[in-house]
C-alpha positions as CSV (number, residue, x, y, z in Angstrom):
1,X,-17.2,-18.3,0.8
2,X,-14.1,-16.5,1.5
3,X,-13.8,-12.9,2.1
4,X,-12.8,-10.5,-0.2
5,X,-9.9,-8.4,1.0
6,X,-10.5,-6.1,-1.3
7,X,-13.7,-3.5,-2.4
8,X,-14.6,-4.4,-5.5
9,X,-17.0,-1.9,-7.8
10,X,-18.2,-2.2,-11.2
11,X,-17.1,0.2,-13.6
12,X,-20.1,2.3,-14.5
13,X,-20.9,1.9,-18.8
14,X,-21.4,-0.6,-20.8
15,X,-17.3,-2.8,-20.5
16,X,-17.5,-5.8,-18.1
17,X,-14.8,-4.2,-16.0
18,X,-14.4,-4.6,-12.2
19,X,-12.3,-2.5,-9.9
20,X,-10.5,-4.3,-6.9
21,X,-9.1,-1.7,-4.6
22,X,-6.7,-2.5,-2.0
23,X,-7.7,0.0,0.8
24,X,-4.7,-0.6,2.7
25,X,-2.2,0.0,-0.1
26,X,-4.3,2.3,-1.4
27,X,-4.5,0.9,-5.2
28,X,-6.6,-0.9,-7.7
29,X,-5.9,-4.2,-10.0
30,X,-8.5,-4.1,-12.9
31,X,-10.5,-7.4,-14.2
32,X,-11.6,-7.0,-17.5
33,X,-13.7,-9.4,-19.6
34,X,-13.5,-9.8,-23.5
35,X,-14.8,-12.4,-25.3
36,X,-16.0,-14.8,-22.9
37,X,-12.2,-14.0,-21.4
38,X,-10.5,-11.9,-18.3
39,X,-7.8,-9.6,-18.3
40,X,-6.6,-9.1,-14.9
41,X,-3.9,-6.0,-14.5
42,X,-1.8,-5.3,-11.9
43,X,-2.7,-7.9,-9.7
44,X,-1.6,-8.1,-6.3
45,X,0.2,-11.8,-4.9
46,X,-2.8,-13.6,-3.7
47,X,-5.2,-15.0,-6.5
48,X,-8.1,-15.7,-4.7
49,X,-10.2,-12.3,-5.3
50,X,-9.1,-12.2,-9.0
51,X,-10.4,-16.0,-9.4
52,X,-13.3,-14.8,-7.6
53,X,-14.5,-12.1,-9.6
54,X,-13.0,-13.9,-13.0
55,X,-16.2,-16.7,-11.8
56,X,-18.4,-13.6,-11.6
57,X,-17.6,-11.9,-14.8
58,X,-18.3,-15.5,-16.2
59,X,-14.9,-16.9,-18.0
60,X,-11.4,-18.0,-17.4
61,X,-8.1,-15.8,-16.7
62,X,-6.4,-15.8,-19.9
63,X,-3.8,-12.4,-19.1
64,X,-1.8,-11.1,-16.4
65,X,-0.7,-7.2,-17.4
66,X,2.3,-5.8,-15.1
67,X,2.5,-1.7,-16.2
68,X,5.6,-1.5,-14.0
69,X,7.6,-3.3,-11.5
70,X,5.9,-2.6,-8.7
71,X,7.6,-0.6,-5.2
72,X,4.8,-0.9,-2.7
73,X,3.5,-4.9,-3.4
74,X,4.7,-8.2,-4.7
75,X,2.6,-9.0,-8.2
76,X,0.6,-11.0,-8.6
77,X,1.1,-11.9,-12.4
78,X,3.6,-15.3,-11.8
79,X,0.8,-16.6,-9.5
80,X,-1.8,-16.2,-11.9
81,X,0.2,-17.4,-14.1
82,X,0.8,-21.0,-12.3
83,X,-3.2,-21.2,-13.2
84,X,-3.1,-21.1,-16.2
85,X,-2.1,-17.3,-17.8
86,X,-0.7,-15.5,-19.8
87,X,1.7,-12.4,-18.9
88,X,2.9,-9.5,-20.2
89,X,5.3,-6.5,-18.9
90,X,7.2,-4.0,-20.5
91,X,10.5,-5.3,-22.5
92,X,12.7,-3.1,-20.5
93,X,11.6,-4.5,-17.0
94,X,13.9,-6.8,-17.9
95,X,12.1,-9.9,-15.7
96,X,14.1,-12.9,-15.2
97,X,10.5,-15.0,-14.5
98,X,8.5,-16.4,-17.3
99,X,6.5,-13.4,-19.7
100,X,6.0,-12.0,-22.9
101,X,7.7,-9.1,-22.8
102,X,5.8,-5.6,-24.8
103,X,6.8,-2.9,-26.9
104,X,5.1,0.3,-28.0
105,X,2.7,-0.6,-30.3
106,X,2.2,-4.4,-29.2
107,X,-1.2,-6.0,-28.9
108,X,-3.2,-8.3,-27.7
109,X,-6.6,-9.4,-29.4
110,X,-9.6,-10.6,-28.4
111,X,-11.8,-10.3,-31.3
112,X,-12.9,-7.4,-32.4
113,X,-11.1,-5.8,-28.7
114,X,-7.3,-5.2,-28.5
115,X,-5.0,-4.4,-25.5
116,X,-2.0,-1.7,-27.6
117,X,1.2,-0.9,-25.6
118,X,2.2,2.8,-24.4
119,X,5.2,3.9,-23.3
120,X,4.7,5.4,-20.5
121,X,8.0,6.1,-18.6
122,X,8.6,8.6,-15.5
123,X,7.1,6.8,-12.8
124,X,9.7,4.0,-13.4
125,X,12.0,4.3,-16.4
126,X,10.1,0.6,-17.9
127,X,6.5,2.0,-17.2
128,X,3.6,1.3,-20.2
129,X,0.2,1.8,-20.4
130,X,-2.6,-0.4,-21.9
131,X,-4.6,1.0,-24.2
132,X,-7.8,-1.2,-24.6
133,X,-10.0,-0.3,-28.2
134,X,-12.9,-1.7,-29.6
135,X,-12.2,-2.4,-33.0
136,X,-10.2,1.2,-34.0
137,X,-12.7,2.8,-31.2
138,X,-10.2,3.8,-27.8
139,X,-12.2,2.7,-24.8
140,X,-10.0,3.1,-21.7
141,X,-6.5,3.0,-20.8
142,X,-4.7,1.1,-17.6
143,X,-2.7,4.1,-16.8
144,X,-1.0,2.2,-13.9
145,X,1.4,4.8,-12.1
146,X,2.0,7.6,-14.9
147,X,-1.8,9.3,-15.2
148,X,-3.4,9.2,-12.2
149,X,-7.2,10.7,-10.8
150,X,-6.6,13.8,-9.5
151,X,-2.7,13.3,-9.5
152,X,0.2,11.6,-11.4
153,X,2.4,9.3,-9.4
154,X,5.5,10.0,-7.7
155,X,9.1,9.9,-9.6
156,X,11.5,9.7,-6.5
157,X,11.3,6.1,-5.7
158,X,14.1,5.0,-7.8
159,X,17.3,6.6,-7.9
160,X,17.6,10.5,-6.2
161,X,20.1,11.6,-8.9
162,X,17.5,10.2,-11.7
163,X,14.3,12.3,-10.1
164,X,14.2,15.2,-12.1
165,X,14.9,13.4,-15.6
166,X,12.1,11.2,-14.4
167,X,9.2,13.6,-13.8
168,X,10.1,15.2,-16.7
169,X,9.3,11.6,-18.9
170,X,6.5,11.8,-16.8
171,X,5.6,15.3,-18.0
172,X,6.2,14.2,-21.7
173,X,4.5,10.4,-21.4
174,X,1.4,12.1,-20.4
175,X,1.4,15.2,-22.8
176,X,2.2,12.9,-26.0
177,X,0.8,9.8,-25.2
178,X,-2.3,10.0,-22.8
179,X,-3.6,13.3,-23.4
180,X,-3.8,12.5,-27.4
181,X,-6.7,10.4,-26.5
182,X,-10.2,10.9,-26.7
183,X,-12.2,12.9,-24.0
184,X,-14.1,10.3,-23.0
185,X,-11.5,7.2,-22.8
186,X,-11.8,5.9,-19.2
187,X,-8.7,6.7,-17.1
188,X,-7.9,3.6,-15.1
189,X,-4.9,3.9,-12.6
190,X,-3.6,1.2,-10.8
191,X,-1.5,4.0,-7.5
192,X,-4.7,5.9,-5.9
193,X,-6.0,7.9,-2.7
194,X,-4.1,6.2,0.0
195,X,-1.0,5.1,-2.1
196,X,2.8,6.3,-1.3
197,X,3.2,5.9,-5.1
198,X,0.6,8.8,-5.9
199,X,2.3,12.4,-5.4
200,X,-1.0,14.2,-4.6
201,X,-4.6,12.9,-5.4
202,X,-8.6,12.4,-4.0
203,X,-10.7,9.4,-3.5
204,X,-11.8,8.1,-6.9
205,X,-10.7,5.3,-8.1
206,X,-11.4,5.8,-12.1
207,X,-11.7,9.1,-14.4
208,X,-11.5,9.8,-18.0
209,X,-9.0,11.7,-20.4
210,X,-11.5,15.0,-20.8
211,X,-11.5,14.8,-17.1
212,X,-8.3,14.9,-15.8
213,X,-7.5,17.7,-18.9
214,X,-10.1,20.0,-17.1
215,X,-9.6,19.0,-13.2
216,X,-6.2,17.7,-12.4
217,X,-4.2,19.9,-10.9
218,X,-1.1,18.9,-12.6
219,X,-2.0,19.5,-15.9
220,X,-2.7,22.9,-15.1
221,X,0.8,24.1,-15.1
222,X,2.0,26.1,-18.1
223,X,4.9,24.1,-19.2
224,X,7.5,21.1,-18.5
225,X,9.4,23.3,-15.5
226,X,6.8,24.3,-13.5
227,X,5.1,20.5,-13.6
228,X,8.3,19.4,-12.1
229,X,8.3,21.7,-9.4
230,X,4.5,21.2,-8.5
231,X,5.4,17.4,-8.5
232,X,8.7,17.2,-6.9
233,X,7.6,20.0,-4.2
234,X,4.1,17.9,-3.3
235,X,6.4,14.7,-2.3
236,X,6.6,12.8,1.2
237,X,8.2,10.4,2.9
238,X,7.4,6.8,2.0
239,X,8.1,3.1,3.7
240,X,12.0,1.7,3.1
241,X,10.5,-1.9,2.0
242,X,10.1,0.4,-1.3
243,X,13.5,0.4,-2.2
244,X,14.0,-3.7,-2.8
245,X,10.7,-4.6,-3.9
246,X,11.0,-3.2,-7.4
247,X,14.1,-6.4,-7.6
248,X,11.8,-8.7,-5.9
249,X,9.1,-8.4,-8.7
250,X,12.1,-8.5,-11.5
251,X,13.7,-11.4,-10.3
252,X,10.2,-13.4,-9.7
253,X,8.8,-13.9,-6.4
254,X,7.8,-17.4,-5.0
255,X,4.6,-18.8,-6.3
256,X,2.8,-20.2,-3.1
257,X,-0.1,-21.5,-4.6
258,X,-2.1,-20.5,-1.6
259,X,-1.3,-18.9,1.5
260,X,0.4,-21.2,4.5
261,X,-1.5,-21.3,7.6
262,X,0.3,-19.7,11.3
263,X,2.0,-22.2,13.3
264,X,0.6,-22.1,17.0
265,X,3.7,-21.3,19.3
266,X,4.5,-21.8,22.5
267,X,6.3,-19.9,24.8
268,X,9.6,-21.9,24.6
269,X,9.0,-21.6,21.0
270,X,8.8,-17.8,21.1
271,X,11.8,-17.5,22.8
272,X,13.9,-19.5,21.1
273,X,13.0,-17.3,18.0
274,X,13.6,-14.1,19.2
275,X,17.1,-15.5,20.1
276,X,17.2,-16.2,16.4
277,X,16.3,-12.0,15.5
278,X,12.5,-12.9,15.4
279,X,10.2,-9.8,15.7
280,X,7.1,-9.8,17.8
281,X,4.2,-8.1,16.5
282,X,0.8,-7.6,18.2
283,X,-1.7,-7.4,16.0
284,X,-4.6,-7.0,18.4
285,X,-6.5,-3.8,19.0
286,X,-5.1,-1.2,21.0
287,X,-7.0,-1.6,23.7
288,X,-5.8,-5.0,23.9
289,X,-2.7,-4.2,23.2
290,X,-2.5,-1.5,26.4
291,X,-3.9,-3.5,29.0
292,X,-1.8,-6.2,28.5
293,X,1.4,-6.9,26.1
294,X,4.4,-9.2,25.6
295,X,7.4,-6.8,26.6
296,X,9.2,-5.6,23.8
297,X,7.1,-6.1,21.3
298,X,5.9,-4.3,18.3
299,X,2.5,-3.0,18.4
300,X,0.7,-3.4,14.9
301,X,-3.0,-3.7,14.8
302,X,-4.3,-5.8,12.0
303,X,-6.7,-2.8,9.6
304,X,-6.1,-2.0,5.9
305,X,-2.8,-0.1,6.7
306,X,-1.3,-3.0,8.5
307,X,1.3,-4.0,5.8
308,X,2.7,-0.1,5.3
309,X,3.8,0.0,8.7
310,X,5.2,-3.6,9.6
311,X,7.6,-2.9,6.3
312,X,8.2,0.6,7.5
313,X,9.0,-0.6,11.1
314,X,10.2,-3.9,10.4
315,X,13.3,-3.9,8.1
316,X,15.0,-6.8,7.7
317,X,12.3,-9.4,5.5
318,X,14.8,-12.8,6.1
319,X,14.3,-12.3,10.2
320,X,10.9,-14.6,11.6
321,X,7.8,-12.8,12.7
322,X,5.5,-13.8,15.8
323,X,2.1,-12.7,16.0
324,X,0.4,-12.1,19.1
325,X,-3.1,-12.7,18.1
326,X,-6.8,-13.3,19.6
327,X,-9.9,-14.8,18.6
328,X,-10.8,-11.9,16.6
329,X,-7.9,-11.9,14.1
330,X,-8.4,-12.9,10.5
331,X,-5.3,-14.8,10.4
332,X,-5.8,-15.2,6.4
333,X,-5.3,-11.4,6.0
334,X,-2.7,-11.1,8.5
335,X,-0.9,-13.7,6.2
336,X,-2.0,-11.7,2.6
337,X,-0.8,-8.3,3.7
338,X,2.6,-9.9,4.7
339,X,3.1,-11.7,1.7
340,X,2.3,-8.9,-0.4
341,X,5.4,-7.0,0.9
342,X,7.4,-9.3,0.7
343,X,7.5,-10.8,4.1
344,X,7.5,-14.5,4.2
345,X,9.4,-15.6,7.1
346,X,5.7,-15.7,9.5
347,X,7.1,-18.3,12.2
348,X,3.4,-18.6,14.0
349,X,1.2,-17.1,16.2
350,X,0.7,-17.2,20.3
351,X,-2.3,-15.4,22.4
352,X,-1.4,-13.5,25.4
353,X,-3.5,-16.0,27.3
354,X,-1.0,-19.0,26.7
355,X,2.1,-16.4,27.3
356,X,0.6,-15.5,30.4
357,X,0.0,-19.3,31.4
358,X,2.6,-20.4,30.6
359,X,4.3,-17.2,33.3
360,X,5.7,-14.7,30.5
361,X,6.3,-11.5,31.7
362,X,3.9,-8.9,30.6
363,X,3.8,-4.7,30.3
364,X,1.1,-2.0,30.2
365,X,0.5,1.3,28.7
366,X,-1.7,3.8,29.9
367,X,-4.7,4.7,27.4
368,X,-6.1,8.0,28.0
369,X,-9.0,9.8,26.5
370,X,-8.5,13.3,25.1
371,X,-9.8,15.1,28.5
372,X,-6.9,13.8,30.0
373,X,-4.4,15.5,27.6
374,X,-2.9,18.2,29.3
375,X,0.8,17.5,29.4
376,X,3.8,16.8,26.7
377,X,2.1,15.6,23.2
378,X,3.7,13.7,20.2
379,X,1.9,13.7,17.5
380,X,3.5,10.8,15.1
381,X,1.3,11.4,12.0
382,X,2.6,11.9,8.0
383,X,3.7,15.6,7.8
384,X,0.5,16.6,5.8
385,X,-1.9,15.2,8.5
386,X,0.0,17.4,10.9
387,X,-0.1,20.4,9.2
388,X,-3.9,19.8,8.6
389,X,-4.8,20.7,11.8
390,X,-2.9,19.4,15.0
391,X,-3.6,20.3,18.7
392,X,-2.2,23.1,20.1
393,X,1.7,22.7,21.7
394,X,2.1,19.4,20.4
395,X,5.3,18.0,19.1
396,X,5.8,16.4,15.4
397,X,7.7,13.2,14.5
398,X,6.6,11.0,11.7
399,X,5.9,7.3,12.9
400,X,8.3,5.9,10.4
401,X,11.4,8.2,12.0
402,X,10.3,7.7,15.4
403,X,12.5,4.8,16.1
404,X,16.0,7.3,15.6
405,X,15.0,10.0,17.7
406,X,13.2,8.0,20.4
407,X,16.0,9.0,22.8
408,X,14.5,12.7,22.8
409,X,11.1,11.7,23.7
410,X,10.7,12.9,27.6
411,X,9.0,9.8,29.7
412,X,5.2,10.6,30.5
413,X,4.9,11.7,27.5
414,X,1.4,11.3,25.6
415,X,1.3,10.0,21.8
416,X,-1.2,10.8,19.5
417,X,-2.2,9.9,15.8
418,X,-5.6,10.0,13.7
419,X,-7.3,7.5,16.2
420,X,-4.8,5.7,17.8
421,X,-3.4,2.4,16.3
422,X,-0.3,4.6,14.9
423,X,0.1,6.0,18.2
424,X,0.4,2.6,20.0
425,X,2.8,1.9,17.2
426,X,4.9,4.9,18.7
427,X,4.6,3.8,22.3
428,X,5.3,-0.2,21.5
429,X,8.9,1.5,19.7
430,X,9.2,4.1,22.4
431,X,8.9,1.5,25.1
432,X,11.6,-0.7,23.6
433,X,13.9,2.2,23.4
434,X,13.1,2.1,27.5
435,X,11.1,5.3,27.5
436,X,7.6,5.3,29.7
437,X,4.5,7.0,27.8
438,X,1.0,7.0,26.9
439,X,-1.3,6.6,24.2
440,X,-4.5,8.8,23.2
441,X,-7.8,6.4,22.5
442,X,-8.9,9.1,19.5
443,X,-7.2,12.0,17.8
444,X,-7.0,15.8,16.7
445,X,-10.7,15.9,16.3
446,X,-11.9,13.9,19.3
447,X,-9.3,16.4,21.2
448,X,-11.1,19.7,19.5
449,X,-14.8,18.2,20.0
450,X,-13.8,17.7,23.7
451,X,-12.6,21.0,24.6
452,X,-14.4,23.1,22.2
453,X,-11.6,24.3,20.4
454,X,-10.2,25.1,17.0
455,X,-6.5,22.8,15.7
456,X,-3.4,24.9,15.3
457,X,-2.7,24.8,11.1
């Protein structure tokens, strides 16, 4: 049986309603059985863990439900659809791939059950809900990226001139149309804990109306003005691959069918691509990765967050990508997080064993432990890790804008994250900038346990 990539939890009560959470990505596609039928929405590109849990909730795939077009993944809705489904988006997405497109107040039935359509806008200007009701009884609704658990999603990932107009639909969308609803209608968000799409949140994955009225935090303000500050003043930075996405998933992606398998390369091979504009990215661990690498290349080790950082570091999608890989990569998830950004160009895979054979050149990188950090420090975390609680003295550059300012960095020069794959991220861009420095094997907390002191705030 294959592995699923994703955790997958029932939804306590009595709907057959799974929640697939992509940990990485940080958000959740919803499978939903009616009738002997599933209602998958907001898949993500590969189809395996929806067929999966469609055999386990006992029926057939019948619908594909889009809320938006997506920034941060590639749906999955036109490959579900090759098998066999049904979709359905928003009208004013405007898809050029085949759909049915939805209006306010469009349905779907299944029996006595019925999927309406909300307009939702201010995440994107096309958002919708799904409101799911049992006969004229509201159950839950598939809030996507407007109403979110603890949150509501961001409304700068579109246009900068269009951001304020945006969060104030946002405002309205959830005032008028979500918060009309019942107390105890399940909330069921697709952005989450973990997602650059969600402006603030925490860690759970579903809610209800009554809920989020008493606890979030955004619908405490008083009115329309100060919501939009509290939003717009909570935003960060977020990966570039964002901005063409949303035209990838309008125009239709390609339907694979299943994922394509990694070419073995040799080292002629490897060369000849990266005189072709071919990236090299090692996805081993870091430990691997600093005892021994292919010069120049980009240090990525495969984990949930692999896909956020090859499309922040990574920015042209049409160039070829190399893996350096080992015996302990899951090549089928190195493949699932690249297609699901968008990256499709994978030219194969080589170990360091057959570079090495075969008399490639390779570099090190020191890896020290936190007792050995008493020099320069760069700390290359998001700004709200940093300003969690950072050690003392140390320097702040976000990962993602590392690669412009990596002139300034001073050689010897020790880089630091949460636990270390970020900051061999840092050192693989540092070190093809031509700058010498090392990596910490732990973080902030492994730094404060080891010295017995308190993180500068």
């Amino acid at each position: 049986m294959k592995r699923n990539p994703f955790t997958v939890a029932r939804v306590p009560g009595d709907l057959e309603l799974l929640a697939l959470t992509d940990e990485g990505l940080g958000n959740t596609s919803w499978a939903l059985g009616l009738q002997g039928e599933i209602v998958v929405v907001d898949p993500e590109r590969d189809p395996e863990p929806y067929l999966a849990v469609a055999e386990q909730l006992g029926g057939p795939i019948v619908l594909a439900a889009d809320t938006h077009l997506h920034a941060d993944f590639v749906t999955g809705s036109p490959e579900l659809a090759a098998r066999g489904a049904d979709v359905v988006a928003a009208a004013d997405s405007d898809l050029r791939w085949s759909h049915r497109p939805v209006r306010p107040g469009d349905r779907v039935d299944f029996g006595g059950w019925r999927l309406r359509t909300l307009a939702t806008p201010g995440h994107t200007p096309e958002h919708v809900a799904y409101l799911l009701s049992d006969g004229d009884r509201p159950r839950a609704v598939f809030t996507g990226g407007s109403l979110l658990v603890g949150a509501v999603a961001r409304t700068d990932l579109i246009d900068p001139a269009n951001t304020q107009a945006l969060t104030r639909l946002l405002w309205r969308s959830i005032n008028r149309e979500l918060l009309s609803l019942p107390d105890d209608v399940a909330v069921l968000p697709t952005h989450g804990a973990g997602s650059f799409c969600s402006a603030t949140g925490g860690t759970w994955r579903w809610s209800t109306i009554g809920d989020e009225r008493r606890t979030n935090p955004l619908l405490q303000v008083e009115d329309e003005d100060q919501f939009v500050r509290a939003v717009l003043g909570g935003l960060g930075s977020y990966p570039p691959y964002f901005l063409r996405l949303r035209e990838l998933n309008r125009l239709g992606p390609h339907v694979f069918g299943a994922l394509p398998v990694l070419d073995r390369l040799d080292i002629d091979g490897v060369l000849r691509l990266r005189e072709q504009g071919a990236t090299v990215v090692d996805v081993r661990s870091v430990a691997d990765y600093t005892a021994g690498h292919i010069p120049g290349s980009l240090a990525n080790t495969l984990r949930p967050q692999f896909a956020s950082w090859l499309g922040w570091l990574v920015a042209d999608p049409t160039k070829p990508l190399v893996f350096v890989t080992d015996d302990h990569t899951d090549r089928r998830e190195l493949v699932r997080q690249c297609l699901n950004i968008g990256y499709e160009h994978l030219a194969g895979e080589i170990g360091l064993g057959a570079w090495r054979a075969a008399g490639g050149g390779v570099s090190t990188t020191a890896l020290v432990g936190p007792d050995q950090l008493d020099g320069r420090v760069l700390d290359v975390r998001q700004a709200a890790e940093f300003g969690n609680g950072h050690v003392p003295g140390a320097a702040h550059v976000e990962l993602g804008a590392l690669r412009e300012l990596a002139s300034g960095v001073e050689d010897g020069t020790v880089v630091m994250c949460g636990h270390g794959e970020r900051a061999a991220t840092a050192a693989s861009v540092l070190e093809a900038a031509g700058r010498h420095v090392a990596v910490l094997d732990g973080g902030p907390d492994s730094w404060s346990a080891t010295h017995g002191r308190a993180l500068e705030r």
